[in-house]
MDTraj code that builds the backbone (N, CA, C; nanometers):
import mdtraj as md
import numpy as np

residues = "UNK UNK UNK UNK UNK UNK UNK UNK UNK UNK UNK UNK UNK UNK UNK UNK UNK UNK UNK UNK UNK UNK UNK UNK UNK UNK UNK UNK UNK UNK UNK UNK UNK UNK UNK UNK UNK UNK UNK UNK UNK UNK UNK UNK UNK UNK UNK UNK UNK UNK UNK UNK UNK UNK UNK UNK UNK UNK UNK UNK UNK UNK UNK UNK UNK UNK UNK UNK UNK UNK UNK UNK UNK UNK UNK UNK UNK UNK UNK UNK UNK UNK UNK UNK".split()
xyz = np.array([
    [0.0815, -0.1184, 0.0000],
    [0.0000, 0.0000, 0.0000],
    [0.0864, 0.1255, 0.0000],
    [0.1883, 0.1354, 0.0756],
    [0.3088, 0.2443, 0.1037],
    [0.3376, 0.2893, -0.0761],
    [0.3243, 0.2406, -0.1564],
    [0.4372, 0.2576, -0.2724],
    [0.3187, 0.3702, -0.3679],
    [0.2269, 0.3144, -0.3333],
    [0.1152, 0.3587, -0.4047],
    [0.0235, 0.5006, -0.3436],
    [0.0168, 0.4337, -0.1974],
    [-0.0492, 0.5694, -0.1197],
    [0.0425, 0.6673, -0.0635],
    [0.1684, 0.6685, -0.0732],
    [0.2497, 0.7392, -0.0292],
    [0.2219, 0.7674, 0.1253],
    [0.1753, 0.5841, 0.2260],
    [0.1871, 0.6093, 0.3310],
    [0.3027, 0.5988, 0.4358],
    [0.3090, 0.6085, 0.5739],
    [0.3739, 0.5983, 0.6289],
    [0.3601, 0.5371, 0.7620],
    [0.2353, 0.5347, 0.7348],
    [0.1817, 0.3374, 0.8337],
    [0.0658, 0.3053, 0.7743],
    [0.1281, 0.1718, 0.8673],
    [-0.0236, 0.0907, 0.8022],
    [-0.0398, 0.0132, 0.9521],
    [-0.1957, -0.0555, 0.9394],
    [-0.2285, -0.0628, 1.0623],
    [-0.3453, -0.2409, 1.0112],
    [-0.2630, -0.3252, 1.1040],
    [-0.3162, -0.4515, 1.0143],
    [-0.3960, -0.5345, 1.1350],
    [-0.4810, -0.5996, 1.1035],
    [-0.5567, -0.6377, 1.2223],
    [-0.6386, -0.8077, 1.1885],
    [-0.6414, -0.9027, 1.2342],
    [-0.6762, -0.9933, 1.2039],
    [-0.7671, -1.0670, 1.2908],
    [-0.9366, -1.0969, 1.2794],
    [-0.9877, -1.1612, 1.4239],
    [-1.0952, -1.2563, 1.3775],
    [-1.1492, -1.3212, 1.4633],
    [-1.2358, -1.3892, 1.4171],
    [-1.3467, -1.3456, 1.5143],
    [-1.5056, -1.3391, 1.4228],
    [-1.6307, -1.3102, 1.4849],
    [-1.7737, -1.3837, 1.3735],
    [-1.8177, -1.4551, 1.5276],
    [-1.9546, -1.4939, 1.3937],
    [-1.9253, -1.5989, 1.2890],
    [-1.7631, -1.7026, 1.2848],
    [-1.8262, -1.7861, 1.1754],
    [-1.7642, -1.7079, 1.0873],
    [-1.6693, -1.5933, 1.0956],
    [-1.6073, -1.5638, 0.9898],
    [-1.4498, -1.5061, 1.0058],
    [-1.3636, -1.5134, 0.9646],
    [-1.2289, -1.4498, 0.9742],
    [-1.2232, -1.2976, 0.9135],
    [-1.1966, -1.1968, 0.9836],
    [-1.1886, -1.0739, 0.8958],
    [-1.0426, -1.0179, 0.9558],
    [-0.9984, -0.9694, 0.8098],
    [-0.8924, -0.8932, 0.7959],
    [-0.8973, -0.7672, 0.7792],
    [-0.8417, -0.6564, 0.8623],
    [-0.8542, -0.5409, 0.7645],
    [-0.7317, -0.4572, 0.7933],
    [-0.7288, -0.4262, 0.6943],
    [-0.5566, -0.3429, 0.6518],
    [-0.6169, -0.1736, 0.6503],
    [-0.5312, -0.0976, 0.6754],
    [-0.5792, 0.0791, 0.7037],
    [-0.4362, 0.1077, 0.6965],
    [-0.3888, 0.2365, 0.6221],
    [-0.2930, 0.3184, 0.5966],
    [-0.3318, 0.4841, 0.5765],
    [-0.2032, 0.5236, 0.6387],
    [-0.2471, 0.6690, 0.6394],
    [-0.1972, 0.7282, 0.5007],
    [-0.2285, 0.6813, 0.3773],
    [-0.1689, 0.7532, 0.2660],
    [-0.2920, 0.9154, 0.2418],
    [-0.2943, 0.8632, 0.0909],
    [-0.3969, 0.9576, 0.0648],
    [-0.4930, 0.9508, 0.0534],
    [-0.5191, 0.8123, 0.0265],
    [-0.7066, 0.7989, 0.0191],
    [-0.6951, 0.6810, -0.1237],
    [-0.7261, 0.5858, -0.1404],
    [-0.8027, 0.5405, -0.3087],
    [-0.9119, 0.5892, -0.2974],
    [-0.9091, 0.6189, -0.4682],
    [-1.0587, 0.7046, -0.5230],
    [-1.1086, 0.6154, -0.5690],
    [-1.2547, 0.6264, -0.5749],
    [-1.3768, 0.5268, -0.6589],
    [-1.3023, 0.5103, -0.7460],
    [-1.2788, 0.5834, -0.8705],
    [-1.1995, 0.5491, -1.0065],
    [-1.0750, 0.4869, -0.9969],
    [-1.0419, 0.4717, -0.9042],
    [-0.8938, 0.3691, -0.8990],
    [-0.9431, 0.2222, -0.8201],
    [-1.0475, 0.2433, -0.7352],
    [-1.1222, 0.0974, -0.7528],
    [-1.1498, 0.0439, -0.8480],
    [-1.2571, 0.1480, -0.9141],
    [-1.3234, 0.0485, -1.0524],
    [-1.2341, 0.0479, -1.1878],
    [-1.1344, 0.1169, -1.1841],
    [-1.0658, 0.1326, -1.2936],
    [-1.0273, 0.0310, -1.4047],
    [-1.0087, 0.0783, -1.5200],
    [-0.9332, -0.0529, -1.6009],
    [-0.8000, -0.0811, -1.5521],
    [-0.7592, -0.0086, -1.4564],
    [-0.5592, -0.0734, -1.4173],
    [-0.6217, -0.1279, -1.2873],
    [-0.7456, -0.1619, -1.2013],
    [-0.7337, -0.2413, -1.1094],
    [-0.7346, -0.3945, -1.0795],
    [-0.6389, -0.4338, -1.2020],
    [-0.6470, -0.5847, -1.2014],
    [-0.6086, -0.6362, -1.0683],
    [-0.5254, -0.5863, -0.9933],
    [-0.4900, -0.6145, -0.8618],
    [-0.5866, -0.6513, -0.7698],
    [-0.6705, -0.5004, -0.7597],
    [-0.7990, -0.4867, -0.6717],
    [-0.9025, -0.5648, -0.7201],
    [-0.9553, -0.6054, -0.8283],
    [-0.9965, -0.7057, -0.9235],
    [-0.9753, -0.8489, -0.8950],
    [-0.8543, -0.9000, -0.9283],
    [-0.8097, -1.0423, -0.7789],
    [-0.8219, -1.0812, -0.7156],
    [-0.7866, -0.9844, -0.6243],
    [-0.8076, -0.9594, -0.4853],
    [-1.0044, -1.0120, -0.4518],
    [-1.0480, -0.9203, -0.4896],
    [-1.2311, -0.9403, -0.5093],
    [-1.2981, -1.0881, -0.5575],
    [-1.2454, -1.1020, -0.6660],
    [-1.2623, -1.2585, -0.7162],
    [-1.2331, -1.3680, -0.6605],
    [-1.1251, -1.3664, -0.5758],
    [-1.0455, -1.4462, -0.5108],
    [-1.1372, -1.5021, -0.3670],
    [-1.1925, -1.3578, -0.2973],
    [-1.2727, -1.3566, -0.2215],
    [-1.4347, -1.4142, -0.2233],
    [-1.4716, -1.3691, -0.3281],
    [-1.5861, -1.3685, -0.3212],
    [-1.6354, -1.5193, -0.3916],
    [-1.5309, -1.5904, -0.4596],
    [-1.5180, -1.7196, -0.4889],
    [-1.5269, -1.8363, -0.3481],
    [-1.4487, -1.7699, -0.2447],
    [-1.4597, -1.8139, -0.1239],
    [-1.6130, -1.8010, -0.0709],
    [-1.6758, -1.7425, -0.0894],
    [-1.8075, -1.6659, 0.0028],
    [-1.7993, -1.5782, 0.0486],
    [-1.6723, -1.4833, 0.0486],
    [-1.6540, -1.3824, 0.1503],
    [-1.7115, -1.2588, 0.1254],
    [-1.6516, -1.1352, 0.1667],
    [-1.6746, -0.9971, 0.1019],
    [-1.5743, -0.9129, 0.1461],
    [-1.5525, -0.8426, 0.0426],
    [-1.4474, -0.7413, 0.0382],
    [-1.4918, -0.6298, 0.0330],
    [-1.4370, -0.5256, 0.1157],
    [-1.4386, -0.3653, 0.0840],
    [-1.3415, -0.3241, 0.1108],
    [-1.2966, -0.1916, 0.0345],
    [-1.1695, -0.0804, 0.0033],
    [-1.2526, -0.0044, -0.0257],
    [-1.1890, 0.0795, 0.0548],
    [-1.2616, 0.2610, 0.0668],
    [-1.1443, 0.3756, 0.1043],
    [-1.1479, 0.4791, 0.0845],
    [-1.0590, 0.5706, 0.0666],
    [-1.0898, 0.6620, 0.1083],
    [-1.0476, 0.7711, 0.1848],
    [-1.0366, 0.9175, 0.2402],
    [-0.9538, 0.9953, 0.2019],
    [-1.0270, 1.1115, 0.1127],
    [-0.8881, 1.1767, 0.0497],
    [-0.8443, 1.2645, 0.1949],
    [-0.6268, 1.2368, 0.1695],
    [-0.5807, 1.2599, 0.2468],
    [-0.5894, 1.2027, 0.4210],
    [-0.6819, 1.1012, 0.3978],
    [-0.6967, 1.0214, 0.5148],
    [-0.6378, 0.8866, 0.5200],
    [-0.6120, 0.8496, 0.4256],
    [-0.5926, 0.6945, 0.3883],
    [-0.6949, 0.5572, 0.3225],
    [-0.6195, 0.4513, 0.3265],
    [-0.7701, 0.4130, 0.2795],
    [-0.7406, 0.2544, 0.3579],
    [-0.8765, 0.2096, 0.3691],
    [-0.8881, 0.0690, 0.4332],
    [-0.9656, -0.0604, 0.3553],
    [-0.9055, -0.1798, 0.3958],
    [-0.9324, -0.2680, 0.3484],
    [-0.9768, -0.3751, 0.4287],
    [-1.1138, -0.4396, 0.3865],
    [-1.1512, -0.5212, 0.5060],
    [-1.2137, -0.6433, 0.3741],
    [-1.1162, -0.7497, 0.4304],
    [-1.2107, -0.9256, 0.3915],
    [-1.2452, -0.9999, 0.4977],
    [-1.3750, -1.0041, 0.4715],
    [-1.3962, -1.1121, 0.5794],
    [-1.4259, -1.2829, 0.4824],
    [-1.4035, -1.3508, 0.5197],
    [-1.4193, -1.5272, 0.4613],
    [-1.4853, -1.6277, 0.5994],
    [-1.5918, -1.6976, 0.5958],
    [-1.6401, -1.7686, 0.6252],
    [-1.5502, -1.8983, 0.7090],
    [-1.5644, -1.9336, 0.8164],
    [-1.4775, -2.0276, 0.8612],
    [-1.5658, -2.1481, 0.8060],
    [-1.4960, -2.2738, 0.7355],
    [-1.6001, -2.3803, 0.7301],
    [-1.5500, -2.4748, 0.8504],
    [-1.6571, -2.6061, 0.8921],
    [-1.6318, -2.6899, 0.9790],
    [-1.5346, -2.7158, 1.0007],
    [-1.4229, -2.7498, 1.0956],
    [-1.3411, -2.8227, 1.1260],
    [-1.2086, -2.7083, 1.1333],
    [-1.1860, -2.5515, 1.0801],
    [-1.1390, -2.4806, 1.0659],
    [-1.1496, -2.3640, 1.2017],
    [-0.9938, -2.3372, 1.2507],
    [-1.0009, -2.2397, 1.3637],
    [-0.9596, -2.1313, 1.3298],
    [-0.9915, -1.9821, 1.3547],
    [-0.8415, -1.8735, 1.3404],
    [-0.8127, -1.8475, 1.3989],
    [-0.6503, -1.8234, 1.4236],
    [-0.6114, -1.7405, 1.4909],
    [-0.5259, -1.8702, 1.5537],
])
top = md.Topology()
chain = top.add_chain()
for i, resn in enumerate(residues, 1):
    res = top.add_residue(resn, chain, resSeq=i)
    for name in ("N", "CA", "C"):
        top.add_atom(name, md.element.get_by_symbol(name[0]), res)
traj = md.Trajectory(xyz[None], top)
């Protein structure tokens, strides 16, 4: 995220609630804009989404200009599976 948001932290967090694992990543860059979500160069962010949502999960990335922006997946624990 640093290379791109020109941040200088990031703040990473990992827990489990409910039957599901959620991750969410937060940096103080500048913000991603809607148009760099949906963009044609977000094959990354694009991946990332597919990857997830192939699982069952859900993804969001959201952005604050000049605030940073955050990223949260959560994925479904199935039977027999612990986190953490």
């Amino acid at each position: 995220m640093s290379r791109h948001a020109s941040a200088t932290r990031v703040e990473v967090s990992l827990d489990e609630e409910q039957g599901y694992v959620r991750l969410r990543v937060h940096d103080n860059g500048r913000g991603i804009t809607e148009g760099e979500v949906t963009g044609s160069k977000s094959f990354g962010l694009m991946g990332m989404r597919e990857r997830v949502l192939l699982r069952s999960g859900d993804f969001d990335i959201h952005g604050t200009p000049g605030r940073g922006t955050t990223v949260v997946i959560k994925l479904p624990l199935t039977k027999g599976q612990e986190a953490l």
